[in-house]
VEXKOLMI-742230 format. One record per residue (C-alpha): residue in one letter; chain; x, y, z. Coordinates in steps of 0.001 Angstrom, whole numbers, plus 500000, padded with zeros to 6 digits. Layout:
N
["A","A",[X,Y,Z]]
...
END
This chain:
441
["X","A",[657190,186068,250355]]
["X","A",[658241,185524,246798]]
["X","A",[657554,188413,244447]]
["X","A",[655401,186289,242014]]
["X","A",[653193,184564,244839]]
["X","A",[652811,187837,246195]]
["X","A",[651386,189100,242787]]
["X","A",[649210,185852,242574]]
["X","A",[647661,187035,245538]]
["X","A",[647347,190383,245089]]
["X","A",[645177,189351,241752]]
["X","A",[642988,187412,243636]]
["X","A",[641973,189984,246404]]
["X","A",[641849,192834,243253]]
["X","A",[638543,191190,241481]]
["X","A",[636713,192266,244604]]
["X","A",[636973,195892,242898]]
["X","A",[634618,195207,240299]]
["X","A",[631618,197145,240675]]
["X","A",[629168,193845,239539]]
["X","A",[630304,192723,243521]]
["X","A",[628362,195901,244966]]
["X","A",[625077,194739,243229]]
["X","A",[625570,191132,244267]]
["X","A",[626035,192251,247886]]
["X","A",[622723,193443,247862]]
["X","A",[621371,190585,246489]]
["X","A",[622610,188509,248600]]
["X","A",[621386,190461,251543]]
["X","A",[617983,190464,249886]]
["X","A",[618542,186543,249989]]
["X","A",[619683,186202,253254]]
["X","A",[617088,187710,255016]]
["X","A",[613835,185504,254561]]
["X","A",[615650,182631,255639]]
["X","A",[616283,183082,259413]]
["X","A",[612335,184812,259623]]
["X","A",[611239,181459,258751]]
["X","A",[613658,179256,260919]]
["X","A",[616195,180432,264037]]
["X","A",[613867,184102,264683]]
["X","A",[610983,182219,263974]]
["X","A",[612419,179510,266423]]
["X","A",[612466,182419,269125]]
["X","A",[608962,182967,268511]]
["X","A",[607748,179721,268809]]
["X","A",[609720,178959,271811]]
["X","A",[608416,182076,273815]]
["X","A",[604938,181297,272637]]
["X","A",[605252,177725,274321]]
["X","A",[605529,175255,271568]]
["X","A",[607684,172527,272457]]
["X","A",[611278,171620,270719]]
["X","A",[610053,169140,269083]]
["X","A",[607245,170987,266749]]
["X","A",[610011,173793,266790]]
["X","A",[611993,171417,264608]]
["X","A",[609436,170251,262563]]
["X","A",[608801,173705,261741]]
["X","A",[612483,173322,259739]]
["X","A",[610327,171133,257268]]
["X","A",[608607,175207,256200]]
["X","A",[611548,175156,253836]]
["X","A",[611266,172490,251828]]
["X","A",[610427,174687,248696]]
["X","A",[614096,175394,248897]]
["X","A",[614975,171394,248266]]
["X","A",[612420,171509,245287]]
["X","A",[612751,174869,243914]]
["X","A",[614484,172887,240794]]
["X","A",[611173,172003,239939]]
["X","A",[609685,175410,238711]]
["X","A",[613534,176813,238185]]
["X","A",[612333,176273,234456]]
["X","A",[609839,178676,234238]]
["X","A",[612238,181235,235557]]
["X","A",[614894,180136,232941]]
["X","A",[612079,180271,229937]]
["X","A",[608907,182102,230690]]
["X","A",[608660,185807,229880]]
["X","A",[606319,187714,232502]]
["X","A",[603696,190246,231543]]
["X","A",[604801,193786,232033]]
["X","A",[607842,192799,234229]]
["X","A",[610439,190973,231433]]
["X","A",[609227,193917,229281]]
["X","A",[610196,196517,231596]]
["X","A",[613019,194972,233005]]
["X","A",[614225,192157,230917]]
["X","A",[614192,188488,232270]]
["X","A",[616091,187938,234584]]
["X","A",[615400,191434,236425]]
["X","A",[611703,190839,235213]]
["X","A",[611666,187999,237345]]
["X","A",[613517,189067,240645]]
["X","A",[611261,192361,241171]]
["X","A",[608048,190146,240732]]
["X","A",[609464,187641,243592]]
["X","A",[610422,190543,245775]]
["X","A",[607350,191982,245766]]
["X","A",[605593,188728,246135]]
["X","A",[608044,187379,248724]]
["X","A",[607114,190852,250938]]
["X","A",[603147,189945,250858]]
["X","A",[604194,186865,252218]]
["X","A",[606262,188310,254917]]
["X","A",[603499,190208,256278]]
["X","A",[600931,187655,256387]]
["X","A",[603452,185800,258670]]
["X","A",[603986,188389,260956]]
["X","A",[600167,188379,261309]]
["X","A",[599420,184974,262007]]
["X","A",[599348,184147,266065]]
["X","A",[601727,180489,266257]]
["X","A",[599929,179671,270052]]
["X","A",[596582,180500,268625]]
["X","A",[596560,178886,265000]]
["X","A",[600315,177588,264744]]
["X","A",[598898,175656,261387]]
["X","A",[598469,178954,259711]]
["X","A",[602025,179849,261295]]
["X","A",[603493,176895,259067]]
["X","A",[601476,178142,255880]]
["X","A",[602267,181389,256179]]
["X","A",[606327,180344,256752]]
["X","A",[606009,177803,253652]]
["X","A",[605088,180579,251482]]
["X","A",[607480,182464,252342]]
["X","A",[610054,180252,252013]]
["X","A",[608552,179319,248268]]
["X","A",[608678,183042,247554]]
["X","A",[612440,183266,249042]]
["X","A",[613426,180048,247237]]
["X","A",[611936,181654,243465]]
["X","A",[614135,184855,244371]]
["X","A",[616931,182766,245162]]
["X","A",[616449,180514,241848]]
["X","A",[617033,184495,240123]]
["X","A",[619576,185672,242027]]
["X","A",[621943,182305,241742]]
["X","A",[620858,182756,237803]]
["X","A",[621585,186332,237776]]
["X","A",[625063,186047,239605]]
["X","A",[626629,183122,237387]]
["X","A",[625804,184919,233961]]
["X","A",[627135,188350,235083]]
["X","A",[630239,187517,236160]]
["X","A",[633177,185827,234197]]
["X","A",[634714,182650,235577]]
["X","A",[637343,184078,236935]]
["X","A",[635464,186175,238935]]
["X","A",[632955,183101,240889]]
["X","A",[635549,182783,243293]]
["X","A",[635209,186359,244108]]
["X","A",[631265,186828,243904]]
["X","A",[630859,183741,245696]]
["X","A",[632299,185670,248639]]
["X","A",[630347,188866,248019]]
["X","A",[626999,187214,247800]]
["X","A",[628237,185191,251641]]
["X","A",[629121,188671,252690]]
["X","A",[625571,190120,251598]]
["X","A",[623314,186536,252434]]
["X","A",[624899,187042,256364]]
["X","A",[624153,190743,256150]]
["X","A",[620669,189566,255466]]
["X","A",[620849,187022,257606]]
["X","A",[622236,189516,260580]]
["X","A",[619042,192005,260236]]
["X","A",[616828,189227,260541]]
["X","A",[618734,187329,263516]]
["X","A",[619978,190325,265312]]
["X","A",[618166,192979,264450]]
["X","A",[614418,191167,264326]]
["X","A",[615701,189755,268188]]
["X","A",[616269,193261,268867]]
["X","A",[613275,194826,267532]]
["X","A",[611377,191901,269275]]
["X","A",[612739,193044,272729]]
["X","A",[610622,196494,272000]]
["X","A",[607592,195567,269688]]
["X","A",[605018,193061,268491]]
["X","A",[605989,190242,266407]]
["X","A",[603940,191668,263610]]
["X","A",[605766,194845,263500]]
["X","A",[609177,192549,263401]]
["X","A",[608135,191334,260413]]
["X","A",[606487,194309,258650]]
["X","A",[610029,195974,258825]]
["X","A",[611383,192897,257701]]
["X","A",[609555,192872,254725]]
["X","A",[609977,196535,253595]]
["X","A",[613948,195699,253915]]
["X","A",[613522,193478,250577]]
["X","A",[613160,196140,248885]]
["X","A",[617275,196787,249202]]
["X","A",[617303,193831,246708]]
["X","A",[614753,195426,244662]]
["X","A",[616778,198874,244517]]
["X","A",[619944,196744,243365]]
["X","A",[618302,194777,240595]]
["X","A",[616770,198070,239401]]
["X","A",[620274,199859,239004]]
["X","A",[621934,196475,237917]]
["X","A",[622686,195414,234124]]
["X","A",[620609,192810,233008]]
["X","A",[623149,190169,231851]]
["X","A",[623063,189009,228090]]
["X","A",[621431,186004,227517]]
["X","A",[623194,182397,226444]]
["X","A",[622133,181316,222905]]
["X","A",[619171,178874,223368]]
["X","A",[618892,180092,226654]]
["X","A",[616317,182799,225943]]
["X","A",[612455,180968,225731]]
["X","A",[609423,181719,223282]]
["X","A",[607174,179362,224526]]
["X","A",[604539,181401,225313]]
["X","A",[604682,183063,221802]]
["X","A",[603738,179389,220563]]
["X","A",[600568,177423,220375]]
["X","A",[599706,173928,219909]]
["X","A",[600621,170869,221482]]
["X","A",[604200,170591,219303]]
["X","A",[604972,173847,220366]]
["X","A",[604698,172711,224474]]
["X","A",[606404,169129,223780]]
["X","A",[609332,171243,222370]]
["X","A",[609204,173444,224994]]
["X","A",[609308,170737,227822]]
["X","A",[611815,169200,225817]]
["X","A",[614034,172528,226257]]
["X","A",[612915,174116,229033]]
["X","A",[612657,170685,231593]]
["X","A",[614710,167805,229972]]
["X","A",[617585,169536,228466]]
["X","A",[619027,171393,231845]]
["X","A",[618877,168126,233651]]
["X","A",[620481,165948,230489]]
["X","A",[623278,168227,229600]]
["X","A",[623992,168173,233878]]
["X","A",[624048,164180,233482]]
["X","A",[627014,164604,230636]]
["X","A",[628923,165453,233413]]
["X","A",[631957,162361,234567]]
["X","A",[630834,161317,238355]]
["X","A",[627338,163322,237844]]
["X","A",[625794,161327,240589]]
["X","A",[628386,161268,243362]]
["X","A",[628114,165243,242782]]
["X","A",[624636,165305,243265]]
["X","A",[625748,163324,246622]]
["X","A",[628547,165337,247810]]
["X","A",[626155,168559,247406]]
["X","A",[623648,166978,249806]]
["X","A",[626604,165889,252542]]
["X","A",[628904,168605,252656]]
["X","A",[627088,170960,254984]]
["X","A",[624692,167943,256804]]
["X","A",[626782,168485,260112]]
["X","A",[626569,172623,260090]]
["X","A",[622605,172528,259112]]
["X","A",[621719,169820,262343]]
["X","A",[623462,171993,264646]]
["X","A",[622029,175117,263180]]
["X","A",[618683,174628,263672]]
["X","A",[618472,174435,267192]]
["X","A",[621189,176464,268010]]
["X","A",[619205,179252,269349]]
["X","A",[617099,176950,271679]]
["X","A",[620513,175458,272664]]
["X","A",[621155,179450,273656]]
["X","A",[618018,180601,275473]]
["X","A",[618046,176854,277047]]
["X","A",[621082,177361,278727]]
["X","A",[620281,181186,280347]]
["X","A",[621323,183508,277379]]
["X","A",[619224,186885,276900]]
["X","A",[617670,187535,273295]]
["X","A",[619726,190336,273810]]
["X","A",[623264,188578,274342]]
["X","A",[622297,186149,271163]]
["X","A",[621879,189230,268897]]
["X","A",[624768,190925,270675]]
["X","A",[626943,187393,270735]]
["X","A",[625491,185387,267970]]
["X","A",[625113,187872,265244]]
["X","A",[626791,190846,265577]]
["X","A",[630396,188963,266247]]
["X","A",[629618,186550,263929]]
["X","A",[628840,188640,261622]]
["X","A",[632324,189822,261576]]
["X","A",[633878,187026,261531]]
["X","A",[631620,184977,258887]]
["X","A",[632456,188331,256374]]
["X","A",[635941,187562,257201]]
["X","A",[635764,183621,256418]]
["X","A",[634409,184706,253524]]
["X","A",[636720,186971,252611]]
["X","A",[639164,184290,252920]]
["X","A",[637408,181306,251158]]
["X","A",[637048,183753,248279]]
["X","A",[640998,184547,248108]]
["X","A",[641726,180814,248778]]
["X","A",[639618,179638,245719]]
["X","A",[640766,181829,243707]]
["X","A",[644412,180802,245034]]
["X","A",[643897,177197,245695]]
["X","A",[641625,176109,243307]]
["X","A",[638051,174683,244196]]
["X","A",[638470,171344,245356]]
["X","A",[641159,171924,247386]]
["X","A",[638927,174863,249167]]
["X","A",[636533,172532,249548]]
["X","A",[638542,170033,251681]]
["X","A",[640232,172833,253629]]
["X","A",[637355,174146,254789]]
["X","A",[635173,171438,255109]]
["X","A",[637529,170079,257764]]
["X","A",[637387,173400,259498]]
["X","A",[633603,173309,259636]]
["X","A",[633049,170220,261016]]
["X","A",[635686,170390,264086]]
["X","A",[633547,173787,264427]]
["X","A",[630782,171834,265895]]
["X","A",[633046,170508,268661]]
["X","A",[632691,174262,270046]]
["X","A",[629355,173950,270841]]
["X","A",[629543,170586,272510]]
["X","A",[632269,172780,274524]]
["X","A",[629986,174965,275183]]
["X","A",[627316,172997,276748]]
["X","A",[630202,171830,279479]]
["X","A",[630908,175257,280120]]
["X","A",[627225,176134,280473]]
["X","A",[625987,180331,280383]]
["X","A",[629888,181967,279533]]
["X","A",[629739,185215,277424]]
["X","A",[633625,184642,276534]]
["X","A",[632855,181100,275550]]
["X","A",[630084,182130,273347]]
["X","A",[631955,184477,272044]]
["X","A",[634793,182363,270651]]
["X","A",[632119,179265,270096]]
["X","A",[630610,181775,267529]]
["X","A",[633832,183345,266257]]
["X","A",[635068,179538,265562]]
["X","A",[632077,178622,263802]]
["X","A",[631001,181760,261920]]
["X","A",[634590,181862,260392]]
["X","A",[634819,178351,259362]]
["X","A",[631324,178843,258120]]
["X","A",[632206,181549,255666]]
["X","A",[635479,179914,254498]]
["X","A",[633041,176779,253375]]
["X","A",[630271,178913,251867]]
["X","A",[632558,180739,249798]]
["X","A",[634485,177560,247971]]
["X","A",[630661,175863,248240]]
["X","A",[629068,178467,246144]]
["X","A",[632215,178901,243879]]
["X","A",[631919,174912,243385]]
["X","A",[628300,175156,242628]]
["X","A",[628772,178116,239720]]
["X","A",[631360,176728,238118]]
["X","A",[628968,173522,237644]]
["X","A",[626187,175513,235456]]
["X","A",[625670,175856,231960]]
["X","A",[625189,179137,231223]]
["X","A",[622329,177826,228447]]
["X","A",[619944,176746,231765]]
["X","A",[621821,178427,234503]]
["X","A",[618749,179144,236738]]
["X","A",[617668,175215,236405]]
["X","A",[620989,173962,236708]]
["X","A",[621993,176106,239912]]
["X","A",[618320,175960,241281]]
["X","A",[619041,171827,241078]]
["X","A",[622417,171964,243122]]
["X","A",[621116,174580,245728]]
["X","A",[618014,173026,246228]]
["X","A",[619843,169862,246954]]
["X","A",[621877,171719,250052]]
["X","A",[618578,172925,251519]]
["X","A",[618401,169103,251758]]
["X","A",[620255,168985,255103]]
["X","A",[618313,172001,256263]]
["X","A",[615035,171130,255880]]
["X","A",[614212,167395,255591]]
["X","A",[617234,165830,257519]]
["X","A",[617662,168916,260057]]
["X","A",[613592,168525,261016]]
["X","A",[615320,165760,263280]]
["X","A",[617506,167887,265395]]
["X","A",[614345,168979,267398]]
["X","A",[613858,165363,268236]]
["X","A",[617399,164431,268548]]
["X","A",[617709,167529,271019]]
["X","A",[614605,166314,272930]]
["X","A",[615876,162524,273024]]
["X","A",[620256,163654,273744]]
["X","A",[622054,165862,276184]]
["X","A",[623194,168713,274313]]
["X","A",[626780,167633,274685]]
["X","A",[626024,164367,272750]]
["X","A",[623723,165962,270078]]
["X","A",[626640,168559,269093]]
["X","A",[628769,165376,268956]]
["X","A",[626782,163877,266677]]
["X","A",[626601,166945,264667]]
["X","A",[630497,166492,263977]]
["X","A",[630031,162836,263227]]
["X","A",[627581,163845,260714]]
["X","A",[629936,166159,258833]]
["X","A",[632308,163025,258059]]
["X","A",[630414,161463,255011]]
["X","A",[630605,164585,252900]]
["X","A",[634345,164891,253514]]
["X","A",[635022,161073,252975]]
["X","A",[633140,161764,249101]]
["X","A",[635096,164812,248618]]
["X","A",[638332,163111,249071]]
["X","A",[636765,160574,246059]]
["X","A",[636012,163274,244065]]
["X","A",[639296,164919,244361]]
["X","A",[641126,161576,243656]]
["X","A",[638611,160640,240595]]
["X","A",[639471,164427,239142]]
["X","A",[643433,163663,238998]]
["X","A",[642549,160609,236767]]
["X","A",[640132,162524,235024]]
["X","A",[639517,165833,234913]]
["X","A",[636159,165434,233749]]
["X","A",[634904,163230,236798]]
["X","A",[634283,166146,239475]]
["X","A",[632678,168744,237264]]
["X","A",[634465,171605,236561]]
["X","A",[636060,171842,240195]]
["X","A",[639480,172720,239468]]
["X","A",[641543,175938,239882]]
["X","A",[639824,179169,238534]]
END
């Protein structure tokens, strides 16, 4: 290998030294780990409790405060809490007073009986999920204006590494604290781990503000005084987005590019326990492997941003992810194989990182630093899109399809993101300006 590709690459994998990456890791397990309690573990609840596939995918529609967390992303970005943004300052302010709201919320879901009441199941989950979404609006926030821009590529992969930490205790380690205790107690550990996140935050710098970025609203009175705050905190995030060239097939592209991996996802642990597997050899299978092999993707899609350059991440692993789904159709033919599983997982779980990584870089290098939390909360929310709203399908589709065909149609869904992507990527080298700021870090 040439000397000075060698050094190229040797920079890249060096800005995972800073120690900024070692507080995002925790904060990305402290995001991770409400989102599986309130989907795939929940999923294993519901299913052993007897509810049918079908409500088990309309439970995905719980999350929808992660498609509109946008709308109160203002507040974060302007409001000053009592006692906390004191304290703490505001973006730290804000993060301990979700945590600790967001493990209240845990609890009462752990509480509620799904067979009994499974409508106070669904509340419960939905705040939750609000709770998880407002952390997540402070984290994303928090993790732009810390780092420098050279350095997204890099913290992108450190807050995947942390998120599927998260997600690991509360897939794995929930299914294996389920095989020994009550549901309730699942959860009551589940919410005392947030408080990794809060530890973080607390021994974390509180990153300097943007000018303009820093509200006084509620210093002000009178009915000027909340026009111009609107005007600042609400119109301006989502008019200086719309400066952007090709703002609107961005907005698109955000909502396609993981449609295929969020249908699959949400019924892949029925798929599992339909077709013979133990909770026990989905935590050891499913999460523990995958684990290791989604840190390693990414790992990877971290170095290949910061090598490759955005868009071209993008494409490379957004091809990967999709012929990822062809695994699983693989593995319905094959039927209850440990081996199969095991490289089904590996295959996807890799892939998956890879495309998180340049997904998240993508996403941060699209925010203003003047309304990051608004800005970011907007394009985030927009990929809960698939998760939620279009994904509350899959039970049906699953219900309705052989698996082999729904897993199919799972890769077929992956195509229209890809097909905008190449756009994108074509629009940028006639204008630079056209795809946001996805070029080379």
């Amino acid at each position: 290998m040439p000397r000075r590709v060698l050094s190229r690459w040797i920079d890249a994998v060096a800005l995972y030294r800073d120690r900024r990456m070692v507080t995002i890791l925790l904060l990305g397990f402290a995001s991770g780990l409400p989102l599986l309690l309130t989907l795939s573990t929940l999923s294993v609840w519901l299913k052993e409790s007897g509810v049918t596939k079908t409500t088990i995918g309309l439970f995905a529609l719980v999350g929808t405060p992660y498609a509109f967390k946008f709308l109160w992303a203002p507040l974060v970005d302007r409001l000053r809490l009592p006692l906390f943004t004191a304290l703490l300052g505001r973006r730290r302010g804000w993060m301990v007073a979700t945590q600790l709201a967001l493990m209240a919320a845990l609890v009462a879901l752990g509480a509620s009986d799904p067979l009994v009441d499974p409508w106070t199941t669904a509340l419960a989950a939905l705040v939750v999920a609000f709770c998880s979404a407002s952390q997540d609006i402070v984290i994303d926030a928090y993790r732009v204006e810390v780092l420098d821009e050279r350095q997204y590529g890099a913290g992108a992969a450190m807050i995947v590494f942390g998120y599927r930490i998260g997600l690991l205790v509360a897939g794995a380690g929930a299914l294996y604290l389920a095989s020994y205790l009550e549901w309730f107690a699942v959860y009551l550990i589940m919410a005392a781990l947030v408080l990794v996140g809060t530890g973080a935050i607390l021994f974390g710098p509180e990153p300097e503000a943007a000018p303009g970025s820093a509200g006084d609203g509620a210093a002000r009175v009178g009915w000027a005084a909340i026009v111009a705050w609107i005007r600042q905190a609400v119109i301006a995030p989502f008019a200086d987005f719309m400066t952007r060239g090709g703002w609107a097939a961005i907005l698109v592209f955000v909502i396609l590019y993981k449609l295929g991996d969020s249908l699959a996802g949400i019924m892949a642990n029925p798929f599992y326990l339909e077709l013979g597997f133990t909770k026990i050899e989905i935590a050891n299978v499913s999460k523990l492997f995958g684990l290791a092999a989604t840190l390693l993707g990414g790992f990877v899609g971290g170095v290949l941003v910061g090598r490759r350059g955005i868009m071209t991440s993008l494409m490379i692993c957004g091809v990967l992810q999709m012929l990822s789904n062809l695994m699983f159709a693989v593995q319905a033919l094959v039927g209850q194989d440990i081996a199969m599983l095991t490289l089904t997982i590996g295959v996807e779980n890799l892939t998956g990182g890879m495309g998180t990584a340049a997904f998240v870089a993508y996403l941060s290098r699209l925010c203003s630093l003047s309304f990051t939390a608004t800005q970011y909360a907007l394009l985030s929310a927009l990929t809960a899109v698939p998760r939620t709203m279009i994904s509350s399908s899959g039970g049906w589709l699953a219900d309705n399809l052989d698996w082999v065909s729904f897993f199919l149609l799972t890769t077929a869904a992956a195509v229209p993101g890809l097909l905008l992507l190449a756009w994108l990527m074509r629009n940028e080298r006639r204008s630079p300006t056209v795809a946001g700021a996805g070029g080379a870090l």
